[in-house]
KOLVO-968253 format. One record per residue (C-alpha): residue number from 0; y negated, z negated, x. Coordinates in Angstrom, 2 decimals, decimal comma. Layout:
KOLVO-968253
(rec NUM (Y Z X));
...
***
This chain:
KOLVO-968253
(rec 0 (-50,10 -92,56 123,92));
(rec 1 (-50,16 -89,96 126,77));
(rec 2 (-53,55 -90,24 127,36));
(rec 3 (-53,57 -94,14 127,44));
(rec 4 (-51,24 -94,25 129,73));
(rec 5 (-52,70 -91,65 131,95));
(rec 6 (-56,07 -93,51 131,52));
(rec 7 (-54,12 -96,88 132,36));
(rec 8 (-52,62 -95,06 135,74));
(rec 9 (-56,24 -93,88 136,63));
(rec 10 (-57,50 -97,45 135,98));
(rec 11 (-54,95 -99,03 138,26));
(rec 12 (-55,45 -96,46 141,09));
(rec 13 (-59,32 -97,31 141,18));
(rec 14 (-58,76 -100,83 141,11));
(rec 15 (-56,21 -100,71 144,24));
(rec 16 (-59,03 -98,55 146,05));
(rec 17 (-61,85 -100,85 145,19));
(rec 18 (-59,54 -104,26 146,36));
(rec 19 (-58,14 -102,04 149,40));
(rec 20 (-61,92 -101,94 150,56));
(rec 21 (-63,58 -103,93 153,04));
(rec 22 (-67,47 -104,40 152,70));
(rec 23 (-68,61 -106,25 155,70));
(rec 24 (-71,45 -108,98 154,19));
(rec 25 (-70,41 -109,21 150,55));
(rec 26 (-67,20 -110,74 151,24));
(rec 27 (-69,01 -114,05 150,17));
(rec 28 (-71,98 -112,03 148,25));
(rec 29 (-70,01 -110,71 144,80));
(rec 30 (-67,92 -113,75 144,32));
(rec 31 (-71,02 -115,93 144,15));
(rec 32 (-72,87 -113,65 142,28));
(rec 33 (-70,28 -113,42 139,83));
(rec 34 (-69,89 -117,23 139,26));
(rec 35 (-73,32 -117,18 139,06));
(rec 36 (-73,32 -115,25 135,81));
(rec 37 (-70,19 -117,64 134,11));
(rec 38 (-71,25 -118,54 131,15));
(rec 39 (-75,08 -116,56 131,28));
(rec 40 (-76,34 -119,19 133,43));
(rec 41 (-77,75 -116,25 135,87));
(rec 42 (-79,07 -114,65 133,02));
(rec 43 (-80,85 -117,64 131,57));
(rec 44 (-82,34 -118,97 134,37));
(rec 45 (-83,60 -114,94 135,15));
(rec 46 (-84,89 -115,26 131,70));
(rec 47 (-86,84 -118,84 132,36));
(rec 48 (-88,66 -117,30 135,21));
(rec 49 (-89,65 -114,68 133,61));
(rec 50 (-90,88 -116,62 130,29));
(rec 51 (-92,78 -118,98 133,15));
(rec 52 (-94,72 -116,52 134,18));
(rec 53 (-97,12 -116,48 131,56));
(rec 54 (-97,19 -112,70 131,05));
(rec 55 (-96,51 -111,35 127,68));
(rec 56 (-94,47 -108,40 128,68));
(rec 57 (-92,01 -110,81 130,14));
(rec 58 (-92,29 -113,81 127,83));
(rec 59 (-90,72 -110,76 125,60));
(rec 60 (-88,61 -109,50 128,22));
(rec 61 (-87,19 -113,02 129,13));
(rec 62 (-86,85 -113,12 124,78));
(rec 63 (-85,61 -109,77 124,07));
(rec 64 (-82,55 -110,27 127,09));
(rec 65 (-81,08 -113,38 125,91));
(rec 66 (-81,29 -111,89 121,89));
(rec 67 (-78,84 -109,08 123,78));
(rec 68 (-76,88 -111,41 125,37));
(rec 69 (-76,54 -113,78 122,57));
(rec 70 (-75,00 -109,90 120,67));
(rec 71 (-73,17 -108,64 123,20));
(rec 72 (-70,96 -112,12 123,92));
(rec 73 (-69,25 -112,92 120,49));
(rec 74 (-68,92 -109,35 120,78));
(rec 75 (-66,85 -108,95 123,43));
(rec 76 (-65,15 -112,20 123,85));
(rec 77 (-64,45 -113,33 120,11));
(rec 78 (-63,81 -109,71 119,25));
(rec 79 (-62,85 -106,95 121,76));
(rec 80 (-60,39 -109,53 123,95));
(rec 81 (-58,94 -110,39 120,38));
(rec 82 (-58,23 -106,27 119,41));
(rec 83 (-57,12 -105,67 122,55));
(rec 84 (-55,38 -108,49 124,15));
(rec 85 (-54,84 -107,25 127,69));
(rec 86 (-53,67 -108,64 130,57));
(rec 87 (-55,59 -109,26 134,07));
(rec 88 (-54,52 -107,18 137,20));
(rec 89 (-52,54 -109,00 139,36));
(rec 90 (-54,87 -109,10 142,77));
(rec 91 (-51,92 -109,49 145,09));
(rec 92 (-53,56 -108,26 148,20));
(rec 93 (-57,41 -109,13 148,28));
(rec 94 (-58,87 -111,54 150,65));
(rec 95 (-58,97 -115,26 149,82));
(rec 96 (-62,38 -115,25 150,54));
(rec 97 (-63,08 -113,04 147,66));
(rec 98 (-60,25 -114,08 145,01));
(rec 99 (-61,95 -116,18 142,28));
(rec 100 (-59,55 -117,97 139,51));
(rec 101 (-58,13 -116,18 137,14));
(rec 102 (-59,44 -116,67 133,83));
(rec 103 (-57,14 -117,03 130,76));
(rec 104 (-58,51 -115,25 128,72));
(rec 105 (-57,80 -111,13 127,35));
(rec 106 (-59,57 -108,77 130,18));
(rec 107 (-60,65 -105,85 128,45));
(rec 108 (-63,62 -105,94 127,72));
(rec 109 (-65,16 -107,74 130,30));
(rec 110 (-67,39 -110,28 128,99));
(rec 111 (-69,80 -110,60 132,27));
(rec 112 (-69,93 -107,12 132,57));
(rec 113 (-71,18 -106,96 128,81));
(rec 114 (-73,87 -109,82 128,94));
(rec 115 (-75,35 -108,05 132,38));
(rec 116 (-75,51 -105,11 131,06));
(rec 117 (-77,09 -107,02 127,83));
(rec 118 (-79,49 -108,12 129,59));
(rec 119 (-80,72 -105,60 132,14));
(rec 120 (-81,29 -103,25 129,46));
(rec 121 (-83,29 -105,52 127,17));
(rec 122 (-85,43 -106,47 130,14));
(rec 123 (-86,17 -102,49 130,74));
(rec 124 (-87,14 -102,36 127,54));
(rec 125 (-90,46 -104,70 128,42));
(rec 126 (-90,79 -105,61 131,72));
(rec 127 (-92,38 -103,21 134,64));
(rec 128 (-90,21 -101,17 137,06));
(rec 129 (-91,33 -104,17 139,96));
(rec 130 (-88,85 -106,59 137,32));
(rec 131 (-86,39 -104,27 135,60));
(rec 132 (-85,18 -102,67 139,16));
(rec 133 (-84,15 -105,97 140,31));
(rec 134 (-83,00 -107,32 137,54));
(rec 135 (-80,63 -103,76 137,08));
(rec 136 (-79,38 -103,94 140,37));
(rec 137 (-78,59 -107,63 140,09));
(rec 138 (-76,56 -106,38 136,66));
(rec 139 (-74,75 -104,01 138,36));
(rec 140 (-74,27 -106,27 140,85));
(rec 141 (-71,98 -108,91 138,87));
(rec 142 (-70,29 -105,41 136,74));
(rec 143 (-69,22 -104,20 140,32));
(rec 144 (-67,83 -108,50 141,80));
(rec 145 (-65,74 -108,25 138,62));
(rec 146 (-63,19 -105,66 139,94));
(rec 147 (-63,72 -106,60 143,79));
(rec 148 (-63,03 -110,31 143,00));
(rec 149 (-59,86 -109,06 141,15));
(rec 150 (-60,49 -110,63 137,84));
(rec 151 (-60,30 -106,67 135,67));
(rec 152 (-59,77 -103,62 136,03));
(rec 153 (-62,60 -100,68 136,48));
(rec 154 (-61,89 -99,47 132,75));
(rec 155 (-62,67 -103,12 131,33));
(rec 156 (-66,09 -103,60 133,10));
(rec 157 (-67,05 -99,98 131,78));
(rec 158 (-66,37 -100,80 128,82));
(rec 159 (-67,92 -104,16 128,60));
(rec 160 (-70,93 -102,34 129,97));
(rec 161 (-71,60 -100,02 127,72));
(rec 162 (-71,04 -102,72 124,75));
(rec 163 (-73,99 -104,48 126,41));
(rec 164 (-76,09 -101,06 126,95));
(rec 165 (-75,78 -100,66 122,71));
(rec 166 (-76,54 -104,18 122,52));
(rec 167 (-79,62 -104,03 124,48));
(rec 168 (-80,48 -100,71 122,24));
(rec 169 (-79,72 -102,42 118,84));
(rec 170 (-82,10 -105,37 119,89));
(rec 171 (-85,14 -102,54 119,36));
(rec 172 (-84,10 -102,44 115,43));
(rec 173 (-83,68 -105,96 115,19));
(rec 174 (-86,97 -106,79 117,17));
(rec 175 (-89,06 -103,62 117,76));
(rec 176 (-90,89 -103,16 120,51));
(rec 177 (-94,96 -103,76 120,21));
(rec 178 (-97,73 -100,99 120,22));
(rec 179 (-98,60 -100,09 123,38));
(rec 180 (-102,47 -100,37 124,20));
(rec 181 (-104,16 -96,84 123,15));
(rec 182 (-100,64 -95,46 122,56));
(rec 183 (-101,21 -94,67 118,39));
(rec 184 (-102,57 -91,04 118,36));
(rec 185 (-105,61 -90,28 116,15));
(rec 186 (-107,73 -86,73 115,91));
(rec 187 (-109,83 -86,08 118,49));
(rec 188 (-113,01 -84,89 116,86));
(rec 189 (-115,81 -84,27 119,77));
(rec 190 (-115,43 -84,03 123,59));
(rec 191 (-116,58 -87,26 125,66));
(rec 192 (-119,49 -88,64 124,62));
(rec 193 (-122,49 -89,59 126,73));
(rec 194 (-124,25 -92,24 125,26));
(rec 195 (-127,11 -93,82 127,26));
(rec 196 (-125,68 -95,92 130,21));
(rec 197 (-127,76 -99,38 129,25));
(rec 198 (-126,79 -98,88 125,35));
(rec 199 (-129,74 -97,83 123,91));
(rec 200 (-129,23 -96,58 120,19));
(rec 201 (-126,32 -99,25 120,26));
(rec 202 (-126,17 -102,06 117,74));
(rec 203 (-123,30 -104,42 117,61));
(rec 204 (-122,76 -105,97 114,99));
(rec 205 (-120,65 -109,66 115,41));
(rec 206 (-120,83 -112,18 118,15));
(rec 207 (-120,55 -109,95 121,30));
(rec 208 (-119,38 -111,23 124,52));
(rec 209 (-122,04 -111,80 127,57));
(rec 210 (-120,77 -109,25 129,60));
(rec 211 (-120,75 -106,58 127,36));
(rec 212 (-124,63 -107,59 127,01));
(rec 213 (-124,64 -107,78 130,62));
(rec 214 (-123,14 -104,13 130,92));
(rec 215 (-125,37 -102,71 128,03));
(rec 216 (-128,56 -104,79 128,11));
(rec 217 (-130,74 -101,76 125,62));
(rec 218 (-127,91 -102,41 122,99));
(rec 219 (-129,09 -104,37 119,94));
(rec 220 (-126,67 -107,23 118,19));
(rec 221 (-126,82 -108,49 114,73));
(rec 222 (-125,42 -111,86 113,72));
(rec 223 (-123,67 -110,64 110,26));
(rec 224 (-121,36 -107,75 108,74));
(rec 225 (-123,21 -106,77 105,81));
(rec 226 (-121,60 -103,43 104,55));
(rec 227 (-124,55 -102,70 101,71));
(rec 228 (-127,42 -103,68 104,29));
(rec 229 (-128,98 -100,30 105,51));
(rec 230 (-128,79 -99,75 109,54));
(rec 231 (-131,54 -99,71 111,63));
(rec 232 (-133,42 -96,46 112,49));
(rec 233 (-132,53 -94,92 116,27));
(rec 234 (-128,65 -96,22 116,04));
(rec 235 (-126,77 -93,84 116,73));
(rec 236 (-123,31 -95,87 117,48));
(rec 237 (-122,45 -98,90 115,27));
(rec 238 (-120,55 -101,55 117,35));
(rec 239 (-118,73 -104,81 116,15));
(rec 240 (-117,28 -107,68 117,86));
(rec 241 (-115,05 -109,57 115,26));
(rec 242 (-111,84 -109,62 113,83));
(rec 243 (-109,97 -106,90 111,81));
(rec 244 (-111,71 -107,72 108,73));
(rec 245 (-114,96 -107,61 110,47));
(rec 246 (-114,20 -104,19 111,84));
(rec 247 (-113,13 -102,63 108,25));
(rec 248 (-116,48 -104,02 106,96));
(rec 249 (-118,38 -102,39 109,84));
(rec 250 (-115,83 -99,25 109,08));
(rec 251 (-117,02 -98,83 105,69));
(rec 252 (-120,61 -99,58 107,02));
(rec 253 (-120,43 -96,73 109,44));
(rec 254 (-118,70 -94,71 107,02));
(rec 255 (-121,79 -94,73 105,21));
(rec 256 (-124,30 -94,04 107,91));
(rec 257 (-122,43 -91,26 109,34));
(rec 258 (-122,11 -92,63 113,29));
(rec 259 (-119,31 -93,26 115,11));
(rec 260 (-117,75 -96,96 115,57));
(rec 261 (-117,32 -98,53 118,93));
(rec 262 (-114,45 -101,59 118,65));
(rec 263 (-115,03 -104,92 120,86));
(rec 264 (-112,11 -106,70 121,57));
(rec 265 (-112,23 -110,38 119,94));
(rec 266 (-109,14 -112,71 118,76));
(rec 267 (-107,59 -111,64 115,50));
(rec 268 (-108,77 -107,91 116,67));
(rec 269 (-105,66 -105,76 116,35));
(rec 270 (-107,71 -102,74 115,67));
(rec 271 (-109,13 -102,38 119,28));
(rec 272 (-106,15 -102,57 121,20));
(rec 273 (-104,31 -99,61 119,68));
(rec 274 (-107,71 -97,77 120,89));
(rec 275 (-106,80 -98,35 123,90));
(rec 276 (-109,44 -100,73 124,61));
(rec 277 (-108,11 -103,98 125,70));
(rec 278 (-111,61 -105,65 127,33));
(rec 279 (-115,01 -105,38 127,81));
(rec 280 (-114,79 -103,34 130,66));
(rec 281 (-112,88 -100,95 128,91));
(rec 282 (-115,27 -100,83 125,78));
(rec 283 (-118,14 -100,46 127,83));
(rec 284 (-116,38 -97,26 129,08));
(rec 285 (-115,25 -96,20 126,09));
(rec 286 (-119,08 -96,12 124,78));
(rec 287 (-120,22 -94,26 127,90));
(rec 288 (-117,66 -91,77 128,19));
(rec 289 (-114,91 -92,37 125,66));
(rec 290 (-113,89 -89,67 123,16));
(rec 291 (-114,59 -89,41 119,51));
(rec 292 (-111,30 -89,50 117,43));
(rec 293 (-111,16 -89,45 113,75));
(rec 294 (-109,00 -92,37 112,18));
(rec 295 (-107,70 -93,04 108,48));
(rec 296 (-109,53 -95,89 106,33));
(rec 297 (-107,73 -97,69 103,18));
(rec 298 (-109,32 -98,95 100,52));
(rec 299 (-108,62 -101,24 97,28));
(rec 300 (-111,17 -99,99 94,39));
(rec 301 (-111,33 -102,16 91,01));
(rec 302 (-113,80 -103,07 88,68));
(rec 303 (-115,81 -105,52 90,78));
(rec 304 (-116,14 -102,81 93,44));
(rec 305 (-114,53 -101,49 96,66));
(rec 306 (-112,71 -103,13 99,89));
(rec 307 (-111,79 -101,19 103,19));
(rec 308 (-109,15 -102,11 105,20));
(rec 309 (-107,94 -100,67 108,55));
(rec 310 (-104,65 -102,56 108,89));
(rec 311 (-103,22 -103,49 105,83));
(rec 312 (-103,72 -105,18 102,27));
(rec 313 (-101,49 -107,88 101,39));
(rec 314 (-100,63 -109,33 98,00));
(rec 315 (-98,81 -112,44 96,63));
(rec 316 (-97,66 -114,62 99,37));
(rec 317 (-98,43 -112,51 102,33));
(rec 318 (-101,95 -113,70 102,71));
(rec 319 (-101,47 -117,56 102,96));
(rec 320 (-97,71 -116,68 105,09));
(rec 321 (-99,52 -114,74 107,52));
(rec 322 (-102,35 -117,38 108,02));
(rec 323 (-99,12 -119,97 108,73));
(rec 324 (-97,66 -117,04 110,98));
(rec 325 (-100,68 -116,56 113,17));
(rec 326 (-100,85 -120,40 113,67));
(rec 327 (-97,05 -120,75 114,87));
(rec 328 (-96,62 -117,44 116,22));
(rec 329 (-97,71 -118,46 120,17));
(rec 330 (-95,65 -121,31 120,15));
(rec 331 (-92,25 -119,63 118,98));
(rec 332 (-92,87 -116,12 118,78));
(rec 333 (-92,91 -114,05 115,45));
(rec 334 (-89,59 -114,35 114,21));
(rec 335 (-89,09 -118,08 113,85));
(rec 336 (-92,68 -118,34 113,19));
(rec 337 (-91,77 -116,25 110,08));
(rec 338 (-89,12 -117,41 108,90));
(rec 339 (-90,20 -121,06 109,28));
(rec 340 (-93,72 -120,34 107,23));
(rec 341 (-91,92 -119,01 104,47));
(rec 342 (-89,15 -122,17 104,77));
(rec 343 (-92,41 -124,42 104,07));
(rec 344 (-94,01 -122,59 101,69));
(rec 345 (-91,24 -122,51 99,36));
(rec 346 (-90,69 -126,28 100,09));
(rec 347 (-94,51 -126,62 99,29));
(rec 348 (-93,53 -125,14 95,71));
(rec 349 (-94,69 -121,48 96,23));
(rec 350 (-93,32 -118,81 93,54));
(rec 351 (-92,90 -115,44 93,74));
(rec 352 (-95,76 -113,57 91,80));
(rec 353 (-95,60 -111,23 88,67));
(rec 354 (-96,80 -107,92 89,46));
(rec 355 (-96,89 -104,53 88,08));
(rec 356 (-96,52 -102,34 90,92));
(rec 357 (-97,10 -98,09 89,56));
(rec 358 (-96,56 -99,08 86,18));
(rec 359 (-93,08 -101,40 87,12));
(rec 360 (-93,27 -105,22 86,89));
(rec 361 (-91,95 -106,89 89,84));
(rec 362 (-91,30 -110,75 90,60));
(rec 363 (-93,08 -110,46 93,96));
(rec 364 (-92,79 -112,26 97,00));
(rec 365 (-94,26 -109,98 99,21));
(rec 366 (-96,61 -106,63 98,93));
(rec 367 (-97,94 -104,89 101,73));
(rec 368 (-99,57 -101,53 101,77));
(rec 369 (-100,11 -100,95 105,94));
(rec 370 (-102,80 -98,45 106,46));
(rec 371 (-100,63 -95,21 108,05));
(rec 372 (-97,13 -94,88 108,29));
(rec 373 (-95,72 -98,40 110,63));
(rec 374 (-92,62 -98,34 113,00));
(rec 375 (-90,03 -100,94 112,52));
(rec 376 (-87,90 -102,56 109,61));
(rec 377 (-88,79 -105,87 107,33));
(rec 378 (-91,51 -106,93 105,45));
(rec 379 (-94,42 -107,10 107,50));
(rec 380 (-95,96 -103,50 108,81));
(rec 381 (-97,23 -104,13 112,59));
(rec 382 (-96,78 -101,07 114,68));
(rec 383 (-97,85 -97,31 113,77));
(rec 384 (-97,87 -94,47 115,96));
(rec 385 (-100,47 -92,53 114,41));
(rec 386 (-104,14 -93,45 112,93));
(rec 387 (-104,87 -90,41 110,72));
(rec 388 (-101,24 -89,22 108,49));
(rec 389 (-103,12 -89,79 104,83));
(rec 390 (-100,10 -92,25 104,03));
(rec 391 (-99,74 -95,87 102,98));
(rec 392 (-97,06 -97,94 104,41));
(rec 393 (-95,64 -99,79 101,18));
(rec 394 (-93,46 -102,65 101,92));
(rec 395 (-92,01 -105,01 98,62));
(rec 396 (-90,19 -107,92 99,02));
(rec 397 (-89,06 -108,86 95,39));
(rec 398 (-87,41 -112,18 94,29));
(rec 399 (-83,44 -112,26 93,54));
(rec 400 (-82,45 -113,46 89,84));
(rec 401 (-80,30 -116,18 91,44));
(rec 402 (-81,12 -118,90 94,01));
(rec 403 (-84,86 -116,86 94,42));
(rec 404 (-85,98 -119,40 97,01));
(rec 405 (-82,77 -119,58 99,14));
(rec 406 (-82,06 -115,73 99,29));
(rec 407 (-85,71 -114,66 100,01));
(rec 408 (-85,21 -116,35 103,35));
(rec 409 (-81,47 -114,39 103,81));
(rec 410 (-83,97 -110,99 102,49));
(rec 411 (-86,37 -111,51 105,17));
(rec 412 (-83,50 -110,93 107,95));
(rec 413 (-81,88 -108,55 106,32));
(rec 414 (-85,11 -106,26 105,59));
(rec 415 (-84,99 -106,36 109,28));
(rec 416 (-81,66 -104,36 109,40));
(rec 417 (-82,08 -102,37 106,17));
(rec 418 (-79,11 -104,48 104,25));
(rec 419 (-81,36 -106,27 101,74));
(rec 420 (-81,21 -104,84 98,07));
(rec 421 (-84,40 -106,67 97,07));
(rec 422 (-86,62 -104,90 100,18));
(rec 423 (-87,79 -102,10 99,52));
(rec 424 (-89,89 -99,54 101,21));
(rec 425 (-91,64 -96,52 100,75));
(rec 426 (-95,28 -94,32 101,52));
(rec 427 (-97,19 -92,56 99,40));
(rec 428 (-101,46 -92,24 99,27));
(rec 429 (-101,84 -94,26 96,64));
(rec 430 (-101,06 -97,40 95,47));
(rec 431 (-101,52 -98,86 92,06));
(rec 432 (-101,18 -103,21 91,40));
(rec 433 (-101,84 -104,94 88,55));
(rec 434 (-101,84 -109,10 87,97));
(rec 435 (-102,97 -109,41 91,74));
(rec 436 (-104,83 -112,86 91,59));
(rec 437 (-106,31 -111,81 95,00));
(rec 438 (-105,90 -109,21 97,98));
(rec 439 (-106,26 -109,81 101,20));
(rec 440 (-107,17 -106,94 103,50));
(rec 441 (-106,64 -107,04 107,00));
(rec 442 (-106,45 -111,19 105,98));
(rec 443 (-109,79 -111,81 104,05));
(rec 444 (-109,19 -112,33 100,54));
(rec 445 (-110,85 -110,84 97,77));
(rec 446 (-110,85 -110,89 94,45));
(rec 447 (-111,12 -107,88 92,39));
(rec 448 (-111,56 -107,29 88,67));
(rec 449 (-108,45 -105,45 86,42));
(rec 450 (-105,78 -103,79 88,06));
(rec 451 (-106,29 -102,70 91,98));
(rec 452 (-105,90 -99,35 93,08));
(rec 453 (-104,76 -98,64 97,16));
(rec 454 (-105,65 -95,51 98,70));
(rec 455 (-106,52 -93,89 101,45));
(rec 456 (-109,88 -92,21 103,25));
(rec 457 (-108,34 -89,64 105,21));
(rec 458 (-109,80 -89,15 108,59));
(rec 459 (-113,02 -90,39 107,61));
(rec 460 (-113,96 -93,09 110,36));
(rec 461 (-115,06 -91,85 113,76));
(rec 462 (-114,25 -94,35 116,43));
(rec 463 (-114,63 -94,63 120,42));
(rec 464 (-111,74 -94,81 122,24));
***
């Protein structure tokens, strides 16, 4: 009790300094700035600029700061003013210019204070210094009007503040950030290469862009992936322009010749960008002068033969979700575009599959073995900071014994926060399914013979970053 009330004399003395002072020019400043923010409005029409822009880092900035607002609100207004029920300072002798009206609610925590701070710190998550500067100062901005309009006291913006700071934080677990271009590490096997500047002893296999022609007019192309076709003689870098599926086919195919594997970027391409190369320009530089880095391979063997994979391989309804995911995904981001596609699949009568998964039978929704160890929580594997760790990412989403089709939709959320009983999760270097209908690695299907087995070829692609 001492130290309350010494904490509520402290608060009291900084408020009387902060309404005793006289700032020449934001008289009329802070107490619009602070309206502004009633209700979020400044933060959602921050946030509909920035999703305007057309820029993905801020499409996911704009995103990412309303998620933290929409936490840090309820938060603070339908529970902290509730616990703590205190009154508002009495702001006998501030200006009338600056005095705003009182509102009736509790004023500790402060609920603006809380959604600014929200909000700044989810946009510093994505968006460049240029935004996230601004943006902060405009946060602290509205924290500071709070006490200098008279509406709390120093200690309740504080501690709305640092509600919205964890807020911001705790939007990383429930929507992780995204890879960053070249940022997953992989073994760096040879210095820089120098490869002949007009791509002679280059064959890309694919449908390569014009300008990479353009840039390497010696390099050969060839229309199809054919991992059992022989290379030409005189390659001495195997190049494909294609999707992920196309580049673990051309993986396996330079696997087998022994030369390193140069990445194009194309749509459905994951692969490339976590090389760091992001365009043409940059793979062009990456064959001249990029380095040699040695990167893990997985692989489904069964009797009808072998598949590589560099992403992941997907079982029961994974394959056909993702393809529904992928479709909806630029229109409503990844989330909703989840959890809608499973909402129609299960109206469209999908079941969950019976598999035995390391000798235990499962009723399966969802198996996913992500090549590497992944970052994040839930179901779907789509970040990893490393290339080469010898580990499978194993991911199992299994079906409840009651109301299956309602609660795998409540399991897909709460994978995302670790509170779901039927997610599990787990890595290991192998993986062993049986009663897989089909696989689909890195999202073409195929259909092996008897039960699969999931592993891993450590370190055994070279690739051009």
């Amino acid at each position: 009790m001492r130290l309350r009330s010494h904490l509520n004399k402290l608060d009291k003395t900084l408020f009387a300094a902060v309404a005793g002072a006289r700032l020449p020019g934001l008289e009329h400043v802070l107490p619009r700035l602070s309206r502004a923010a009633d209700n979020a409005l400044l933060w959602a029409g921050v946030s509909g600029v920035l999703a305007l822009s057309g820029r993905r880092r801020l499409r996911r900035a704009a995103t990412r700061g309303m998620l933290a607002v929409g936490l840090a609100s309820p938060l603070v207004n339908l529970v902290g003013k509730q616990a703590f029920n205190r009154r508002r300072p009495t702001p006998d002798d501030l200006p009338l210019a600056r005095l705003l009206k009182t509102p009736l609610s509790a004023s500790f925590p402060s609920g603006h204070s809380a959604s600014a701070a929200a909000f700044a710190t989810a946009v510093a998550l994505e968006a460049p210094a240029r935004i996230a500067i601004p943006v902060g100062l405009a946060a602290a901005g509205v924290c500071f009007s709070r006490v200098y309009t008279g509406v709390h006291y120093p200690g309740d913006v504080l501690a709305g503040a640092a509600v919205g700071v964890v807020t911001g934080l705790l939007t990383r677990r429930i929507w992780p950030e995204p890879g960053e271009p070249g940022r997953a590490r992989a073994a760096t096997t040879a210095p820089a290469a120098q490869h002949d500047p007009a791509g002679e002893g280059l064959l890309v296999l694919g449908s390569p862009p014009p300008a990479l022609l353009a840039a390497l007019p010696a390099a050969r192309t060839h229309q199809d992936v054919r991992p059992s076709e022989p290379i030409p003689d005189g390659v001495k870098v195997l190049g494909v322009a294609g999707d992920d599926a196309a580049v673990a086919e051309a993986a396996g195919l330079a696997i087998g010749h022994g030369v390193p594997l140069l990445t194009v970027p194309a749509p459905g391409a994951r692969f490339p960008v976590e090389l760091g190369i992001e365009d043409v320009e940059e793979a062009v530089s990456a064959y001249r002068t990029g380095d040699v880095v040695a990167v893990d391979v997985g692989e489904v063997v069964s009797g009808a033969g072998r598949r590589a994979f560099v992403n992941q391989a997907a079982f029961a309804l994974h394959p056909e979700l993702a393809r529904r995911v992928e479709a909806a995904r630029p229109a409503v981001g990844t989330w909703p575009a989840l959890l809608w596609s499973m909402a129609k699949l299960l109206r469209d009568g999908a079941a969950p599959e019976e598999l035995v998964i390391d000798g235990v039978p499962y009723r399966t929704w969802l198996l996913v073995a992500g090549n590497c160890r992944h970052e994040g929580g839930g179901p779907v594997p789509r970040h990893r900071a490393r290339l080469e760790d010898g580990l499978l990412d194993i991911r199992l989403l299994t079906a409840a014994d009651s109301l299956p089709r309602v609660r795998v939709l409540v399991s897909l959320v709460g994978a995302r926060l670790g509170l779901s009983r039927h997610y599990r999760r787990w890595q290991a270097d192998t993986l062993h399914v049986a009663g897989a209908a089909v696989v689909a690695c890195d999202g073409r299907e195929w259909r092996g013979e008897g039960p699969l087995v999931v592993g891993k070829r450590a370190r055994a692609l070279q690739v051009l970053r």
